[in-house]
C-alpha positions in Angstrom: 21.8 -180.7 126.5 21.3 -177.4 124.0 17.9 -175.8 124.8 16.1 -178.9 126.9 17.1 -181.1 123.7 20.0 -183.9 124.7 22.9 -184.2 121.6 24.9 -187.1 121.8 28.8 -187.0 121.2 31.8 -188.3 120.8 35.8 -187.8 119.9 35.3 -185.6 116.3 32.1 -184.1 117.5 31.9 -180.0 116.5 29.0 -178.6 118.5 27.7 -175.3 117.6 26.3 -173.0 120.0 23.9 -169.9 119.7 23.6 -166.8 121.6 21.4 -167.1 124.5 20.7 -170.9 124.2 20.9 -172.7 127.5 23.3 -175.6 127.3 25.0 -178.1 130.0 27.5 -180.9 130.0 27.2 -184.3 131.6 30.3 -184.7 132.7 29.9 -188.5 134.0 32.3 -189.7 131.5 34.6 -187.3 131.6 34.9 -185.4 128.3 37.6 -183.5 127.3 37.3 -180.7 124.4 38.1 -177.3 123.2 35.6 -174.7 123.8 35.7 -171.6 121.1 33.7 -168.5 122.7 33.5 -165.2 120.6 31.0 -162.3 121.7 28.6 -160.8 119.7 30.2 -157.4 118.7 33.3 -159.6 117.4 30.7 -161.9 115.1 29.1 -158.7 113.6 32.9 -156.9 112.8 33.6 -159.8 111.4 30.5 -160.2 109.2 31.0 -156.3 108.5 34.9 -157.1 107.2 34.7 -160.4 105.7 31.5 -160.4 104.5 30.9 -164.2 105.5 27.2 -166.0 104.7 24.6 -165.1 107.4 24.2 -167.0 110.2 21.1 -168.9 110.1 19.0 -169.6 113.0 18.6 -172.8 112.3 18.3 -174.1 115.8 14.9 -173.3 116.0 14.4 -175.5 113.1 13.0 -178.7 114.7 14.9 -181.4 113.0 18.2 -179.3 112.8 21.0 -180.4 115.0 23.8 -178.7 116.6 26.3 -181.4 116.3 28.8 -182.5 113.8 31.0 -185.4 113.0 34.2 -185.4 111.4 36.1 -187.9 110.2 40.2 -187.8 111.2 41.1 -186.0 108.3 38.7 -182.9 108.5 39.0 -183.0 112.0 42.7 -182.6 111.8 42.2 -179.4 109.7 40.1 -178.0 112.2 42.4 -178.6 115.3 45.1 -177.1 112.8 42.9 -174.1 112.6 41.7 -173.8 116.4 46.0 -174.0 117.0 46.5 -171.7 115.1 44.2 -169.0 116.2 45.2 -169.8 119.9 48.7 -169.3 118.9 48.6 -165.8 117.1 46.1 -164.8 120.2 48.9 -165.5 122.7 51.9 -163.8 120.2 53.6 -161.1 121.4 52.7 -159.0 118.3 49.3 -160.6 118.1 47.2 -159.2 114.9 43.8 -159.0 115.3 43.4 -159.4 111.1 44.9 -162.7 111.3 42.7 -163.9 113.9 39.7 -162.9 112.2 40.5 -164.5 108.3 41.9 -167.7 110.6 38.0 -167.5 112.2 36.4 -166.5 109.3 38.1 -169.6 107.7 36.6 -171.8 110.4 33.3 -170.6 109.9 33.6 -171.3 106.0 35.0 -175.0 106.9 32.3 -175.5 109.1 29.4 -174.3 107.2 31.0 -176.5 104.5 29.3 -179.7 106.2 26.1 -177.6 108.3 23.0 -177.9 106.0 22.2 -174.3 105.1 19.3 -174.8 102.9 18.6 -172.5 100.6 20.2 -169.3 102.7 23.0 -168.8 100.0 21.0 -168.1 97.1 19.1 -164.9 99.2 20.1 -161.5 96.9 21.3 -158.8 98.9 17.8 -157.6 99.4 16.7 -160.7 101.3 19.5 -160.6 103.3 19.0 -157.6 104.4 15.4 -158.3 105.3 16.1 -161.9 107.1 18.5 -160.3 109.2 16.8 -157.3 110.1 13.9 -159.8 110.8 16.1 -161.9 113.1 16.8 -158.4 115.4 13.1 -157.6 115.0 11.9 -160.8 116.3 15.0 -161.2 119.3 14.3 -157.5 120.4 10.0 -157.9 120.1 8.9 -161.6 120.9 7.1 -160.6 123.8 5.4 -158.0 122.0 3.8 -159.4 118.9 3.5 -162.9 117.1 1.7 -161.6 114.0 3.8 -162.1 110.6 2.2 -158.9 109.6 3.1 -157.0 111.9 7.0 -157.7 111.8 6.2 -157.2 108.0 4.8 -153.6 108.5 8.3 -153.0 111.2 10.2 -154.0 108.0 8.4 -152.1 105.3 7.4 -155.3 103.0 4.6 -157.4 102.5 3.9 -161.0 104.4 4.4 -162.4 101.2 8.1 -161.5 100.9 8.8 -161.9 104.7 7.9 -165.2 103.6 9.3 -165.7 101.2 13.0 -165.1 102.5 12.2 -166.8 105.8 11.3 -169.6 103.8 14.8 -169.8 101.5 16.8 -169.4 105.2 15.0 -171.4 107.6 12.4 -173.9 105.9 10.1 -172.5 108.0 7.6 -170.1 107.4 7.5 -166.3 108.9 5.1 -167.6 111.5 6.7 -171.0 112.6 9.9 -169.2 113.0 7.7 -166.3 115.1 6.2 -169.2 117.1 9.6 -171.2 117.5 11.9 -168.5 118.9 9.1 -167.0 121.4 8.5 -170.6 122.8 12.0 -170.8 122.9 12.6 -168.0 124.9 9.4 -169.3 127.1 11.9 -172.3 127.7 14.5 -170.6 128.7 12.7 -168.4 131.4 11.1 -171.1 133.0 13.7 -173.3 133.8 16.4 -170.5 134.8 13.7 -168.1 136.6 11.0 -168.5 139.2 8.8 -166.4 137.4 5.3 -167.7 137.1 2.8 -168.4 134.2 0.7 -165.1 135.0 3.9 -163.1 134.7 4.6 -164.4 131.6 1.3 -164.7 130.3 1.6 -160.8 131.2 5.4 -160.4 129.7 4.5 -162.0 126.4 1.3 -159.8 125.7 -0.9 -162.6 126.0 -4.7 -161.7 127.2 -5.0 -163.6 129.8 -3.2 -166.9 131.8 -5.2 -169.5 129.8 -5.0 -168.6 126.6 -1.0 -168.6 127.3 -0.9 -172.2 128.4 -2.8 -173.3 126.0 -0.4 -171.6 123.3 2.3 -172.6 125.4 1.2 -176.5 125.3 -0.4 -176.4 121.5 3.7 -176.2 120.8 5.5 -178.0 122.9 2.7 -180.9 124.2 3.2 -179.8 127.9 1.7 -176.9 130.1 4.4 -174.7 131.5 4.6 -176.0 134.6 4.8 -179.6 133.9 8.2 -178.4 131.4 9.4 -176.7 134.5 9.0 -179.7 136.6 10.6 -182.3 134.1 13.7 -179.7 133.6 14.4 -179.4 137.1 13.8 -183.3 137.3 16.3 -184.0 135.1 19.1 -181.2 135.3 18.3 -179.8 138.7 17.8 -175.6 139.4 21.9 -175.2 138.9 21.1 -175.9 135.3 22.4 -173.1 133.2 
């Protein structure tokens, strides 16, 4: 399960994982795998130094999924690559450079088979806009959910915004706006006891009602009937 949607797999599944998305395992069947976790601060040096794509938050596009297959021969090439960076982390005389091209080559192999759409063809500019669009939006969800105003924060016109949202995501400034905030909704209500006033009140909304009613106008549920299906299904210990 990657953020309350379940993702089937199987031997040559690659599952990629975002930053704050809540995820869980059923471990009924007893899957084995390899589990590659890099923080934060090590993607962005890496982005700095290598000057890899952008990643694309393309899990909050609805019919994106997380999962992979590869057949025997490309999965091969990526075990060879996951060995090898194990191997030059546990080296003596480990180098740090050699584990970042031998990531930076997995990311390239991987976002050989992830549909990007258009995200490669953004000039510098855009870039530099979508990403400082993706920290704006992490950073003020709770604040505002106007286009405009993220366009104001960023010193360009809604048009643009939408423009370069658009090329990365397929989604407009807006449904990307809507998408993460919900998200993060999601995320609070099935791994906190915090009530629909308090976020109705932590998301800047006027009031409870007009909350739910934003709440359920994307997802189809009220908040609390999410919360209850979530805890029906994966129980409070969940995370």
């Amino acid at each position: 399960m990657i953020d309350f949607a379940n993702i089937p797999f199987r031997q040559g599944t690659v599952i990629s994982l975002q930053k704050g998305q809540v995820n869980a395992f059923d471990f009924a069947s007893m899957p084995t795998g390899k589990a590659l976790v890099f923080t934060q601060a090590y993607i962005e040096n890496v982005m700095t130094n290598m000057r890899l794509p952008e990643f694309s938050p393309l899990h909050l596009v609805s019919n994106h999924t997380p999962s992979l297959q590869l057949n025997h021969n490309d999965l091969s090439r990526f075990l060879v690559l996951l060995s090898q960076i194990d191997a030059e982390l546990k080296a003596k005389n480990s180098d740090p450079l050699i584990v970042m091209y031998l990531f930076s080559a997995l990311t390239l192999f991987h976002k050989r088979f992830e549909h990007q759409y258009d995200a490669a063809s953004l000039t510098a500019s855009q870039r530099r806009i979508f990403s400082r669009f993706s920290s704006l939006l992490e950073k003020n969800c709770n604040v505002s959910r106007d286009a405009n105003w993220y366009a104001e924060q960023l010193s360009t016109t809604y048009k643009t915004l939408n423009q370069v949202v658009k090329k990365s995501t397929e989604l407009s400034a807006k449904q990307m706006i809507d998408a993460y905030t919900v998200i993060e909704m999601k995320r609070r209500l099935a791994l906190t006891q915090v009530t629909s006033k308090e976020l109705a009140y932590d998301f800047n909304f006027d009031d409870q009602s007009n909350f739910i009613k934003y709440f359920k106008k994307l997802t189809g549920n009220t908040p609390h009937a999410f919360r209850q299906q979530y805890l029906k299904t994966y129980g409070p210990a969940c995370e």
